[in-house]
N, C-alpha and C positions, 0 to 999 in steps of 0.2 A: 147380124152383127152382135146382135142383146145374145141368140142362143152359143157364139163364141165365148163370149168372156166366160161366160156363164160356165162353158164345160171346161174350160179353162180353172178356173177356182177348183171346183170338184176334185179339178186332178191333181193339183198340188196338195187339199188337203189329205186325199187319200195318199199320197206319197207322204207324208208325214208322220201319219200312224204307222204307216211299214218299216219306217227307219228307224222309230220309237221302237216298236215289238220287235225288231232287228238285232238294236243294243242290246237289248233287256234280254231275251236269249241268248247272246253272248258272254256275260258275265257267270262268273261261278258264285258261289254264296263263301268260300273260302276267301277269295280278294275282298269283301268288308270286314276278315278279321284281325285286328290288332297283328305286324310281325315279330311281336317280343310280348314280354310278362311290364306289366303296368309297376314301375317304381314309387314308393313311399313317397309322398310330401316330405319336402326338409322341413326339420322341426323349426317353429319361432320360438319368438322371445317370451317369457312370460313375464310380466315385471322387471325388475331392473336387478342387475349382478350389486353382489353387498360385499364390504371389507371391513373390519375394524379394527384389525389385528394385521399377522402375519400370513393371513389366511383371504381366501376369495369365495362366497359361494355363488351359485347362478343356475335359474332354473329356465323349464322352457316349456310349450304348450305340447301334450301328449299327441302321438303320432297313432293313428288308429294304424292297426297289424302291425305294430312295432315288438318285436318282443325285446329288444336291449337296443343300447344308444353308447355308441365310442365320444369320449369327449376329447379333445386333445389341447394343451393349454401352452403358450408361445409366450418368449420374452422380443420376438422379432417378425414379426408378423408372420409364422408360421414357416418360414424357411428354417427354423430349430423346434425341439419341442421339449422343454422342462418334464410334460408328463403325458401319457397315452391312456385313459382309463376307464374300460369297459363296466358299464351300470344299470340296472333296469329299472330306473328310475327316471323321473323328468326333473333329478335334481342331482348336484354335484358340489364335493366342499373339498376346494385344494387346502392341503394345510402346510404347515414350514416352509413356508414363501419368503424371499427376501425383502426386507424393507424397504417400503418407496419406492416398488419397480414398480415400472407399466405392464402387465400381461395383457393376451388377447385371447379368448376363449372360442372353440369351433367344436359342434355336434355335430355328427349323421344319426339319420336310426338304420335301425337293422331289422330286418324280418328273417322266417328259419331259412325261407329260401334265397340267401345271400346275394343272388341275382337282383333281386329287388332293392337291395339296402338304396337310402336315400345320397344323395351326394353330400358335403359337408354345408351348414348354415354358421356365418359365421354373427356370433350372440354380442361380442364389443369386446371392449378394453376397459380395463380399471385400474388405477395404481394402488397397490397393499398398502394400508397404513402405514404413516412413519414411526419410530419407535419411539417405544414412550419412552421419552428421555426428560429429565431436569435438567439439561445445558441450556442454557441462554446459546439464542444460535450465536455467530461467530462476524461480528463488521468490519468493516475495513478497515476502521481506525482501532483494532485490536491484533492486527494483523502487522509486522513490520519485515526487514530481512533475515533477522536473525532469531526473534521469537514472537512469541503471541501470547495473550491474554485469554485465559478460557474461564469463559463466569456458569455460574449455574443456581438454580435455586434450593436449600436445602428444604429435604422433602425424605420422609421414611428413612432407610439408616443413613447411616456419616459416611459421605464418601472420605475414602483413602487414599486413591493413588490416582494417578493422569499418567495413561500410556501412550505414546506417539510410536506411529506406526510409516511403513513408507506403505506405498498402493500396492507392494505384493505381501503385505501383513510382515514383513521383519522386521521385530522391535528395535526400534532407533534409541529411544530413552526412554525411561520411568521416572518419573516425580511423586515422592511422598508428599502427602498432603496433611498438615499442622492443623494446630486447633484454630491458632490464628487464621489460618486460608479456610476454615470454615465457618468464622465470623464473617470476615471479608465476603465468604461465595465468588471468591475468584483466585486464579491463579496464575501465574508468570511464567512462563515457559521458557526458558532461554535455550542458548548452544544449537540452534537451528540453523539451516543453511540456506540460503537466500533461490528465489527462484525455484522452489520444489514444492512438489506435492506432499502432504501428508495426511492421516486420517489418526484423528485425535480422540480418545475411549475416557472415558471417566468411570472408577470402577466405587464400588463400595464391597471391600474383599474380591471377592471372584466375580460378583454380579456386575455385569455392567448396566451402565445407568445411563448412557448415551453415547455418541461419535459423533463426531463433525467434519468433514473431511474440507482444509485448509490449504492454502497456495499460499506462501511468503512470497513477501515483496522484492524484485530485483535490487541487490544494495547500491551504493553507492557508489558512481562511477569517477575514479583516480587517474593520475597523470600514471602512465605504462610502468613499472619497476617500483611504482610505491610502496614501501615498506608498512602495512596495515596493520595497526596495534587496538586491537577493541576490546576497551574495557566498559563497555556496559556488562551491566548484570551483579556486577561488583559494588555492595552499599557501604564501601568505606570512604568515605573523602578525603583520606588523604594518597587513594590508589594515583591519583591525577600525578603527585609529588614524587611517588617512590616509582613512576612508569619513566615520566621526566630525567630523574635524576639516577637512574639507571643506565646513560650510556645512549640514547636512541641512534640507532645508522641514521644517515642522511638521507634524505627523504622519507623520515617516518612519517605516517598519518596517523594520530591518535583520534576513535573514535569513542567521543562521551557518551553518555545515556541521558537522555531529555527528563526534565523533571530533576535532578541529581544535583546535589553543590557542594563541588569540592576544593578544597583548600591548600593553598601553596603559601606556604608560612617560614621561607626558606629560598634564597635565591637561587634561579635555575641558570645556571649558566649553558649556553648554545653553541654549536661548534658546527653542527649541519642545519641543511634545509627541515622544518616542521610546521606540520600543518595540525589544528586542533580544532577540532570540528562536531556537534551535535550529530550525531547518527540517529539514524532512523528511530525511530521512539514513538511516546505516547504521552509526552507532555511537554510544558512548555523547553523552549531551549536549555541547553545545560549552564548553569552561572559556576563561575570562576573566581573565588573571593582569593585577592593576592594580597595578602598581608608578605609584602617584601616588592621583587621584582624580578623581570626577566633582566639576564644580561649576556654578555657577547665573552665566550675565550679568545684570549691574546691572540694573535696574529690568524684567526680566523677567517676564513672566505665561504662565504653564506648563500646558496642562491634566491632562497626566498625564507618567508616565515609568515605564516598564513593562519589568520582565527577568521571563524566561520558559523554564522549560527547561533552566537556564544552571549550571554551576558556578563562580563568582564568589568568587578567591581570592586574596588581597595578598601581596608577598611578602618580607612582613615585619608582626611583629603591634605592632613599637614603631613605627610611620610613617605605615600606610596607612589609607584608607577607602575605602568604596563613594562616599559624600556627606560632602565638607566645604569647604563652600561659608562666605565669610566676606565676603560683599556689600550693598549694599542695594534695599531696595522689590522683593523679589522675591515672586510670590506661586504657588504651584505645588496645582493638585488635590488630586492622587494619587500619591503613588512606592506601586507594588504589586512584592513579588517573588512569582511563584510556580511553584511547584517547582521550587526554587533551591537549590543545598547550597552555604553560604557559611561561610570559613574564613579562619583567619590576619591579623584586619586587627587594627588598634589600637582602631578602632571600625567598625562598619556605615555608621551615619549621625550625624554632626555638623553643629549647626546656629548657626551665629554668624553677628553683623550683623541685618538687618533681614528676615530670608525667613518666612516665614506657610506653611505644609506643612497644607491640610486634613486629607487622612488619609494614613495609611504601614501597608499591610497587607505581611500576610509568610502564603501558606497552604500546607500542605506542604511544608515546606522544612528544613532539617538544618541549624542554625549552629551552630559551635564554632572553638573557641581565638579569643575575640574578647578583647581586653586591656582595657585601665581605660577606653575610652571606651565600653564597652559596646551594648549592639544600639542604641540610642537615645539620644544625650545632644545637650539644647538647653542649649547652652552660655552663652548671652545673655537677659538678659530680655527685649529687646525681638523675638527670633526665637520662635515657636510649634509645636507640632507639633498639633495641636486634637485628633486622631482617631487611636487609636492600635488595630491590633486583627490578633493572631495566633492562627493556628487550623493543626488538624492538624499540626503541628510535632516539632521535636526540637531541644534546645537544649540546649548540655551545653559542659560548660570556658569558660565563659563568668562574667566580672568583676560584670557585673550586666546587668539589661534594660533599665530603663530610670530614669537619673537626666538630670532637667530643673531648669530656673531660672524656668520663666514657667507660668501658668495651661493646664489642658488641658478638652479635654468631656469624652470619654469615651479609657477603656482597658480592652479586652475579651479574653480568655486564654479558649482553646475546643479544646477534644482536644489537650491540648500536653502535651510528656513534658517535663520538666526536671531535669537531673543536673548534681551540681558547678556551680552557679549560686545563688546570687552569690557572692564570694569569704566566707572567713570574717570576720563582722564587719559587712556591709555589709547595705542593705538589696537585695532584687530588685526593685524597685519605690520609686524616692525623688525628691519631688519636694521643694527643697532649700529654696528659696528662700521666708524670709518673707513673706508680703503673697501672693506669688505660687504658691502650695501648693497651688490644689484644682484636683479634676477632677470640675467640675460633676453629671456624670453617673455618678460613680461609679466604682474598679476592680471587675470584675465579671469571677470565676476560674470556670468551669465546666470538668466532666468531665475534670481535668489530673490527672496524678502529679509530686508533688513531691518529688525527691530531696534529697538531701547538697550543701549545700554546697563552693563549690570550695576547695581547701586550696591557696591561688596562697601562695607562699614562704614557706609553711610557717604559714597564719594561722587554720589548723584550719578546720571544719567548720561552726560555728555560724552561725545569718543571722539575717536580721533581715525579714518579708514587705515594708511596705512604710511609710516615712516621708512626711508628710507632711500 
C-alpha cells in the first residue's frame, strides 16, 4: 500500500515538469513583445495657470521625448476653440482675451514619430481679468425703467462721454459729460426703454475706461389704452403745469420723476379721466406744491382722477385745495388718493354748484394741518359726494373730516389713526344740513384709534363724533 502512494506522487510530479517544458517550447520570444510603439506620458500641471490682464498664461511639467506640445484653449469646454497653438516649450501665453471670460486650457506632446504623440491632459480653467475700469459697478436701486445712474471714480484723464449700447454693440445714445457730472462722479441716463438689456461704456475721448452691462426695470403696469405722458428727466417745475394745461386725452397717465417738485400755480381745470403718479425713480416720492387748485369743466363726465405715490402740499392752509370746483352738471366716478402724504391746504376737497362725486377714497396716506374746510366739505345742496371711505391712514392737526350739506350712502373709516382732529368743539363727522342729513348706509368706524381733539386757537380738546 506505502510503495502505491508512493509511485503514485513520482508520477504526477514528473507529469508536471512535462507540461511546464511543453508550454515553454511553445511560445515564441515575439508574443512578449509590445504590439504598437509606447505613447508619451500626457503632460501635467506644473504650478498654477496666471491672469492679470486680458491675457492667460500656464505651464506644465516636460514630457521626456517630447519634441513640441499642441496647446488648444476653449471658451466651452472644448466643443470650440478660441486658439490652436503649436510650441516647444512647457509654457504658453494666450494674449487679446476677452474680459471676464472663463477659458479652459488642454496640452498633448508630440514626439517626431507622431504615432506616439500623447492624448490631450486637460491643465483647468481661469477667468481673464476684468477690466480695469473706474465705474462704480451698477445696483439696483440705480437701475429703473426708463434710465440709470452710472457712478464712477475719477482717476487719470476726465472722462467725457457715456455710450449705451444694445448686446449686438449698436449705438443707442451718447451722453456728454459736464464738469458738473465730473464733480458729482455720476451721471443720469435717461430715454431708455424698460425691460432691455444694455451695455453701458464710459469713455475719456476714445479710450475707454469701463462697461457695465445693465437690464432696466419692467415699467409700470396701466389700465389697457392709457394714454402715458412721462415727464421725468425734465428739471423744470413747472413741466407738471404746461403738461396739465395742454389738453390731456382721457385717460392720460402722467408720470413724475421721484425726488422732483413741481408747481401748479394756476388752476387746472379737468374734462377726462387723469392719473398722476411717481414713476419709477431714485428718490423720494414726487411732491406736488398747489399754490391754486384742481377744478372740474362745465358739464363734464369724469370717470376717475387718480394721485399715487405723490406728496401733495398747498402753500398756504388759509387758500388752497387739492378740489374746488364751483361749476355745473359735472359728474366724476372716483377721486382715489393713495399713498399720498397731504398737507397745508384750507381744505382737500370742496365741492360747490352742481358736481355728483360717486366715491372719494384716501388709502395709506398721512394728512395734516388741513384748516376749516376740512378733508371733505360739500358745500352745496345740490353738489353730492355719495361714497365716502378711508382706510390705513394717519390723520392728525386737522379741523374735521368731513362736514357736508347734501345726503350721502355710505362713510367707511378702516385701520385709521386720528390725532388732534376735529377742532375742539366740533364734530369729526357732520352732516349739517336739515332734510339733507343721512348716510343711507350708515357711518361705519372699524379697527381706528381715536385721539385728542385739535386745540386750533386755543378751543381745547373736546369733540363731538359725528352730527347729523
Amino acid at each position: 500500500m506505502f510503495l502505491k502512494e508512493r509511485y503514485t506522487s513520482v508520477f504526477k510530479s514528473l507529469l508536471g515538469v512535462f507540461l511546464l517544458a511543453s508550454l515553454i517550447t511553445s511560445c515564441t520570444k515575439d508574443e512578449f513583445e509590445p504590439t504598437g510603439p509606447n505613447r508619451l506620458f500626457r503632460p501635467t500641471v506644473k504650478g498654477e495657470m496666471r491672469s492679470n490682464g486680458n491675457w492667460i498664461e500656464a505651464s506644465w511639467q516636460k514630457v521626456k521625448g517630447a519634441t513640441s506640445y499642441t496647446v488648444q484653449l476653449s471658451r466651452d469646454t472644448f466643443k470650440t476653440f478660441d486658439a490652436t497653438v503649436k510650441v516647444d516649450t512647457n509654457f504658453i501665453r494666450f494674449e487679446d482675451l476677452r474680459w471676464n471670460h472663463l477659458y479652459q486650457i488642454r496640452v498633448k506632446a508630440e514626439a517626431a514619430d507622431t504615432t506616439m504623440n500623447s492624448r490631450y491632459s486637460d491643465l483647468g480653467e481661469m477667468k481673464s481679468a476684468k477690466f480695469p475700469t473706474i465705474i462704480t459697478p451698477v445696483v439696483s436701486e440705480d437701475v429703473i425703467d426708463a434710465a440709470l445712474i452710472l457712478r464712477w471714480t475719477n482717476s487719470g484723464s476726465d472722462v467725457t462721454s457715456i455710450k449705451v449700447l444694445s448686446p449686438d454693440s449698436t449705438l443707442v445714445k451718447e451722453v456728454a459729460l459736464s464738469p458738473t457730472d465730473l464733480t458729482n462722479q455720476f451721471k443720469r441716463v435717461t430715454g431708455l426703454t424698460g425691460n432691455t438689456d444694455y451695455i453701458v461704456y464710459l469713455y475719456s475721448g476714445d479710450d475707454i475706461r469701463g462697461w457695465e452691462n445693465v437690464s432696466t426695470k419692467a415699467p409700470l403696469v396701466f389700465k389697457t389704452g392709457s394714454n402715458i405722458v412721462d415727464i421725468r428727466g425734465n428739471d423744470d417745475p413747472l413741466i407738471l403745469r404746461q403738461t396739465l394745461s395742454g389738453g390731456l386725452p382721457s385717460g392720460s397717465v402722467v408720470l413724475l420723476d421721484r425726488g422732483m417738485t413741481y408747481t401748479l400755480n394756476s388752476t387746472i381745470a379737468l374734462s377726462g379721466s387723469l392719473t398722476l403718479v411717481s414713476g419709477l425713480g431714485f428718490g423720494p416720492v414726487a411732491e406736488v406744491i398747489i399754490d391754486n387748485n384742481f377744478d372740474f369743466a362745465a358739464g363734464s363726465t369724469i370717470d376717475s382722477v387718480k394721485f399715487r405715490d405723490l406728496t401733495l402740499k398747498g402753500v398756504s392752509n388759509t387758500g388752497d385745495y387739492v378740489f374746488n370746483p364751483n361749476v355745473s352738471g359735472v359728474t366724476v366716478g372716483k377721486i382715489a388718493f393713495e399713498n399720498c402724504n397731504i398737507s397745508t391746504f384750507r381744505g382737500v376737497s370742496r365741492f360747490r354748484g352742481t358736481t355728483t362725486v360717486n366715491n372719494i377714497t384716501y388709502n395709506n396716506c398721512i394728512i395734516s394741518d388741513i384748516n376749516d374746510y376740512n378733508v371733505l366739505t360739500v358745500d352745496d345742496v345740490n353738489s353730492k359726494v355719495l361714497n365716502f371711505e378711508l382706510t390705513n391712514s394717519t390723520v392728525y392737526k386737522v379741523q374735521g373730516l368731513i362736514v357736508s350739506r347734501s345726503n350721502a350712502n355710505s362713510v367707511t373709516i378702516d385701520h385709521v389713526t386720528f390725532n388732534e382732529i376735529p377742532k375742539g368743539g366740533a364734530y369729526l363727522i357732520y352732516y349739517r344740513t336739515s332734510g339733507s342729513d343721512n348716510v343711507t348706509n350708515g357711518i361705519k368706524v372699524h379697527n381706528s384709534i381715536l385721539g385728542v381733539g385739535y386745540n386750533f386757537q386755543a378751543g381745547g380738546t373736546n369733540v363731538f363724533g359725528v352730527g347729523g
